[in-house]
C-alpha positions as CSV (number, residue, x, y, z in Angstrom):
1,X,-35.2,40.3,35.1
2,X,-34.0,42.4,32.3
3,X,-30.2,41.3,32.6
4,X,-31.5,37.7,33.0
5,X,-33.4,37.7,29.7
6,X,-30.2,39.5,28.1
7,X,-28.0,36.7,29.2
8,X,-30.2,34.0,28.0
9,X,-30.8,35.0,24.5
10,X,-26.6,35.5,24.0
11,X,-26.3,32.0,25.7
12,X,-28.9,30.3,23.7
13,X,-27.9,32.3,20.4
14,X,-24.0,31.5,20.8
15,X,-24.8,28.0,21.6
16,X,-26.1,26.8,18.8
17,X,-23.2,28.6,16.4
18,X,-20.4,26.8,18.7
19,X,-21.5,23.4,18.3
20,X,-22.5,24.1,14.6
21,X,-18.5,24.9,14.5
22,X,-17.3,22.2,16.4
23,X,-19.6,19.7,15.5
24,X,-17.7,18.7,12.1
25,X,-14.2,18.2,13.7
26,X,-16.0,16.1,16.6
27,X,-17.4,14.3,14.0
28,X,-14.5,13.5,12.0
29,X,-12.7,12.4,14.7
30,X,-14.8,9.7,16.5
31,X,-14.7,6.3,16.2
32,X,-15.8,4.6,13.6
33,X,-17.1,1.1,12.0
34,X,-18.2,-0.2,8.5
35,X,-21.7,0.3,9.2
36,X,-21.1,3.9,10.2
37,X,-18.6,4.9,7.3
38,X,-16.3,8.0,7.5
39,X,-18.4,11.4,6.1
40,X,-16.6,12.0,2.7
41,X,-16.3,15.7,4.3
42,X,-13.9,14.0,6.5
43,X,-11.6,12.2,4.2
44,X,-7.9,13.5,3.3
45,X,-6.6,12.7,-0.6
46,X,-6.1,9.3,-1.7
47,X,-3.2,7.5,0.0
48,X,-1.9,4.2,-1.5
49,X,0.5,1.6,-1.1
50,X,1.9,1.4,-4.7
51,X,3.8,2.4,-6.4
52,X,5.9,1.7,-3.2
53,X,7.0,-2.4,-2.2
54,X,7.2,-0.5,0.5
55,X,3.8,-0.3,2.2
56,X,2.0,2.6,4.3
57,X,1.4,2.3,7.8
58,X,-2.1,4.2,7.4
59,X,-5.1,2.6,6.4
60,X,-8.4,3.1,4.5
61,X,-11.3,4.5,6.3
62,X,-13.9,3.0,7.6
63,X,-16.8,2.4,5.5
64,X,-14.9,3.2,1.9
65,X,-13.5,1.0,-0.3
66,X,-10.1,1.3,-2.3
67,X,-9.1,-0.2,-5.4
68,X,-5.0,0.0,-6.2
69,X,-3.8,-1.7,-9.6
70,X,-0.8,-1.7,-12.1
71,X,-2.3,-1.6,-15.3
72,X,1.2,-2.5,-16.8
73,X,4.2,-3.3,-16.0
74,X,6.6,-4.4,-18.8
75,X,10.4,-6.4,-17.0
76,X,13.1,-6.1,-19.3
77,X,16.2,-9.5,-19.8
78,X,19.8,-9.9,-19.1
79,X,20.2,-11.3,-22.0
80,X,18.5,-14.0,-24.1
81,X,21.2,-16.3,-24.2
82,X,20.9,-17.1,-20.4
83,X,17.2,-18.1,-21.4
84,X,15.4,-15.3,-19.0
85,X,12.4,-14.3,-20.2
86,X,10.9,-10.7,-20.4
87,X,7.6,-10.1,-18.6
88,X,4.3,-8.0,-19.5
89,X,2.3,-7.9,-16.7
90,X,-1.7,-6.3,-16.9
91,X,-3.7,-5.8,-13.7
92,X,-1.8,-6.5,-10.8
93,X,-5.0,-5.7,-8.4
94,X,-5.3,-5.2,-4.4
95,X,-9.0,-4.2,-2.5
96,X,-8.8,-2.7,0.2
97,X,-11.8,-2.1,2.5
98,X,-11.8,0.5,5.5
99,X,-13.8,-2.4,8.9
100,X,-12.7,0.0,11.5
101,X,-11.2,3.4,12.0
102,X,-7.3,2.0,12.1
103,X,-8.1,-1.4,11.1
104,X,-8.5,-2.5,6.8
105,X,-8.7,-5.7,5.3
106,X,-7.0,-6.2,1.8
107,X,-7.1,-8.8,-0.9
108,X,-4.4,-8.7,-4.0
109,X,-4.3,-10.7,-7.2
110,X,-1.8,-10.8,-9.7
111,X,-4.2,-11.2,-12.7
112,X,-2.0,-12.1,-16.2
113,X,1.3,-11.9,-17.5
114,X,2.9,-12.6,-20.8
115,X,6.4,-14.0,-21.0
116,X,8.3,-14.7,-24.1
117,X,12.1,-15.9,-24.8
118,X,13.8,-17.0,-27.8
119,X,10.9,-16.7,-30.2
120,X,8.4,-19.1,-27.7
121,X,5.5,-17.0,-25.5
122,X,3.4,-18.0,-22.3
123,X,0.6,-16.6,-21.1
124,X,-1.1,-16.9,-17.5
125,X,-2.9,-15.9,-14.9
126,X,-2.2,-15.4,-11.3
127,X,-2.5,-19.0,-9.1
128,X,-2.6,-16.9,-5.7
129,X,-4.2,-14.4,-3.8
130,X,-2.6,-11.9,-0.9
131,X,-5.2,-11.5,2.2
132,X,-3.8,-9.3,4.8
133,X,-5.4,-7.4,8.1
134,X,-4.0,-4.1,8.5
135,X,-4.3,-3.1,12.6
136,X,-2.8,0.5,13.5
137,X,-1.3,0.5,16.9
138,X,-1.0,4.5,17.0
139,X,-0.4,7.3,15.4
140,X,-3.2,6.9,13.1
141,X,-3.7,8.5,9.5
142,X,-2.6,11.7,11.2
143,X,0.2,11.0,14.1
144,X,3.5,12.1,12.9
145,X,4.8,9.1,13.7
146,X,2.6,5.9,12.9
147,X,3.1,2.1,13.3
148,X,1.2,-0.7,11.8
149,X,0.8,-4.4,12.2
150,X,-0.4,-6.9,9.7
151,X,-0.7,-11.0,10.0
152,X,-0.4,-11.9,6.0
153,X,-1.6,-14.9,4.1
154,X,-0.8,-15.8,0.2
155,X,-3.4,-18.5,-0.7
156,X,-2.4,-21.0,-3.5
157,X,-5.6,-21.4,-6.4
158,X,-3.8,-24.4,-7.7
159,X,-3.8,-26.2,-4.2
160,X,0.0,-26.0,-3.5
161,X,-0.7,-24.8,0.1
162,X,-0.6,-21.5,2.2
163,X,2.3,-19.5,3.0
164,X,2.1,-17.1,6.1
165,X,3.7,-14.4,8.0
166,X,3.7,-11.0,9.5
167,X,4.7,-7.5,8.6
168,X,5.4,-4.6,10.8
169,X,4.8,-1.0,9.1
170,X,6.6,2.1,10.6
171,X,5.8,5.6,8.4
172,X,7.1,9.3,10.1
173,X,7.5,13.0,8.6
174,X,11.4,14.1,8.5
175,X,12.2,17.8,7.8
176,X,12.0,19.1,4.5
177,X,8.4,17.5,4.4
178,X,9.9,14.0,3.7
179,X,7.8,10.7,4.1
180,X,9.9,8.2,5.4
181,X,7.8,4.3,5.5
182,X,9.8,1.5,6.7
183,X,8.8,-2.2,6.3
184,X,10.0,-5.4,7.7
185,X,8.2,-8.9,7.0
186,X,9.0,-12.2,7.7
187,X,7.4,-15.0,6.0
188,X,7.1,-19.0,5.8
189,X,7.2,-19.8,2.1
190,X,7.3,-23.1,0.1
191,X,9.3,-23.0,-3.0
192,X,9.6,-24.5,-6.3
193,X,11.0,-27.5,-5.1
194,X,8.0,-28.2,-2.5
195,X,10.9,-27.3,0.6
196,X,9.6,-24.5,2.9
197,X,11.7,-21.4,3.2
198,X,12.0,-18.5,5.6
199,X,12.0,-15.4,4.3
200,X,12.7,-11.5,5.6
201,X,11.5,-9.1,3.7
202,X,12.8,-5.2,4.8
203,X,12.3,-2.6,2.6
204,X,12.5,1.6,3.4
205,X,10.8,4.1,0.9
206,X,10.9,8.3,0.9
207,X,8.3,10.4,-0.6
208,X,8.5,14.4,-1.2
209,X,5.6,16.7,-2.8
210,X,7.4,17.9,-5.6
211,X,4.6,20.7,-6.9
212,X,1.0,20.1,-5.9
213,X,-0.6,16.9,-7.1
214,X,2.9,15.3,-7.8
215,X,4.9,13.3,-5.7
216,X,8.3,11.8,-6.3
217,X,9.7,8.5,-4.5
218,X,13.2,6.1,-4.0
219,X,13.1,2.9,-2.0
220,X,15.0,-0.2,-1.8
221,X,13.8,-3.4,-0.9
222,X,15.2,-6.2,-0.1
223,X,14.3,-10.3,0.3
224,X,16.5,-12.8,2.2
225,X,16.1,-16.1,2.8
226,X,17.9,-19.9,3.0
227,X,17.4,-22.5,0.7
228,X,19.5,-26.0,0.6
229,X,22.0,-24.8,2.8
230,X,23.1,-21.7,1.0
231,X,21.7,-18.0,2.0
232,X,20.2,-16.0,-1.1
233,X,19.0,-12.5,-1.9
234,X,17.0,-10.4,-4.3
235,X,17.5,-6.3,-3.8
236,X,15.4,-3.8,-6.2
237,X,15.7,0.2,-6.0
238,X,12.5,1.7,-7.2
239,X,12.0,5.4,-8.2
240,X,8.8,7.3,-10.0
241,X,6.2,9.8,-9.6
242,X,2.8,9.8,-8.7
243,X,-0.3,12.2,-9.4
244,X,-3.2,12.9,-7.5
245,X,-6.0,13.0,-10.6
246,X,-8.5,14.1,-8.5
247,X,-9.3,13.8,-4.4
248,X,-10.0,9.9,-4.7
249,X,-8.0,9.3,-7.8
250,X,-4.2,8.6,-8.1
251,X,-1.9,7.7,-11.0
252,X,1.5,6.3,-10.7
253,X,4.2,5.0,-12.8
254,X,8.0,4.6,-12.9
255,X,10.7,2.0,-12.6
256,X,12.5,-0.8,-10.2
257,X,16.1,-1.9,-11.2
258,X,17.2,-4.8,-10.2
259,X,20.0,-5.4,-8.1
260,X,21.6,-8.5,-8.6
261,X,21.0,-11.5,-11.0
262,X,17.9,-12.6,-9.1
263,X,15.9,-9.4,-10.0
264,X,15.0,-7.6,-13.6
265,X,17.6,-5.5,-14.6
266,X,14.6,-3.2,-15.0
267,X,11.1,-2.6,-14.5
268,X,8.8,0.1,-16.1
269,X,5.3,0.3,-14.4
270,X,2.3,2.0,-14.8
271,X,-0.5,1.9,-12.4
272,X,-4.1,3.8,-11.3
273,X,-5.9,4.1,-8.0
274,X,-9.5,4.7,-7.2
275,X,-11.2,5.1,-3.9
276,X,-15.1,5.2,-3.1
């Protein structure tokens, strides 16, 4: 009797201390929903799309919400005489918000830009807004390797229609702690001239930890598409640094070259992150 009240006060004193430890990872790891958010115990640092065209295959947790904008972002000329503009652009916005563990929606609006040529200015606002479903198919926020796939919408505010498409997401660590993301979108637009356009949209980004908080980042990114009978291209390589402010917070800022005559020579950027 003595041995059997021994062994049942270790068993019920150790019991209690092991699911204590194990109950925090179990609980990080289960599924989740928007009405049963993600413990903040459980989230990693903020991770973003920008400053990147190229996108992340992760997405935002369930239950939190995540705000990425570019405060500024300031598009040089090639040259006045050919009449192209430079651009100041000021809150470039996109919401995210985490439904289900692997699965985000996200709504982005490009809020107001100045242009000016030759002495004349315009200022506007943005006529459409980006709604996209991120869906993880595996690898999640912590598989080494992770793909992603998203059915995209750009909505017109001034009636001119809806262009559509799709957008596959592959992200993976190489050695020397290297991100690699890889995008490739396709996408039915309508143009300028009212004619409807296909275009594919690939784009590869890599991202090192340079000290802690600071991060440094190269991508190209490229758009192809056909218009009257005669195939056309814009290219941009894109290079800056991002800081982690704080565990939700993230600044960014840097510059996209363009390159050939359908891009900005040059870009400079500046943008913040929040999450909550």
């Amino acid at each position: 009797m003595r041995w059997t009240l021994i062994v049942a006060s270790l068993y019920l004193g150790v019991l209690p201390a092991a699911a204590q430890e194990l109950g925090p990872a179990s609980s990080c790891k289960r599924w989740r929903s928007l009405l049963d958010p993600l413990p903040r115990a459980c989230l990693d640092p903020i991770e973003t799309d920008r400053p990147h065209l190229t996108d992340t295959a992760h997405t935002v947790d369930p239950g939190h919400f995540l705000l990425e904008t570019e405060l500024v972002a300031y598009a040089g000329s090639r040259g006045d005489e050919q009449g192209r503009p430079r651009t100041l652009g000021a809150m470039l916005m996109l919401a995210k918000l985490g439904l289900l563990t692997g699965v985000d929606l996200q709504l982005g609006y490009d809020a107001f830009s100045l242009r000016w040529a030759n002495g004349s200015h315009d200022m506007s606002a943005g006529d459409e807004l980006f709604l996209r479903l991120k869906v993880n198919l595996f690898g999640g926020n912590h598989g080494r390797v992770s793909l992603t796939v998203a059915p995209v919408f750009q909505v017109s505010l001034t009636g001119d229609g809806l262009d559509a498409g799709g957008i596959a997401l592959l992200g993976t660590d190489l050695p020397a702690e290297v991100e690699l993301e890889v995008n490739l979108s396709l996408l039915s637009q309508r143009d300028s001239a009212g004619d409807n356009r296909f275009t594919i949209i690939p784009a590869l980004a890599l991202t090192r930890e340079l000290f802690p908080r600071f991060a440094l980042f190269g991508e190209v990114y490229a758009e192809t598409w056909r218009a009257r009978g005669e195939t056309e291209w814009l290219g941009v390589f894109a290079s800056g640094l991002l800081y982690q402010l704080a565990h939700d917070w993230q600044l960014d800022g840097g510059v996209r070259v363009g390159l050939n005559d359908r891009a900005p020579p040059y870009e400079l950027f500046l943008g913040l992150s929040f999450r909550i």
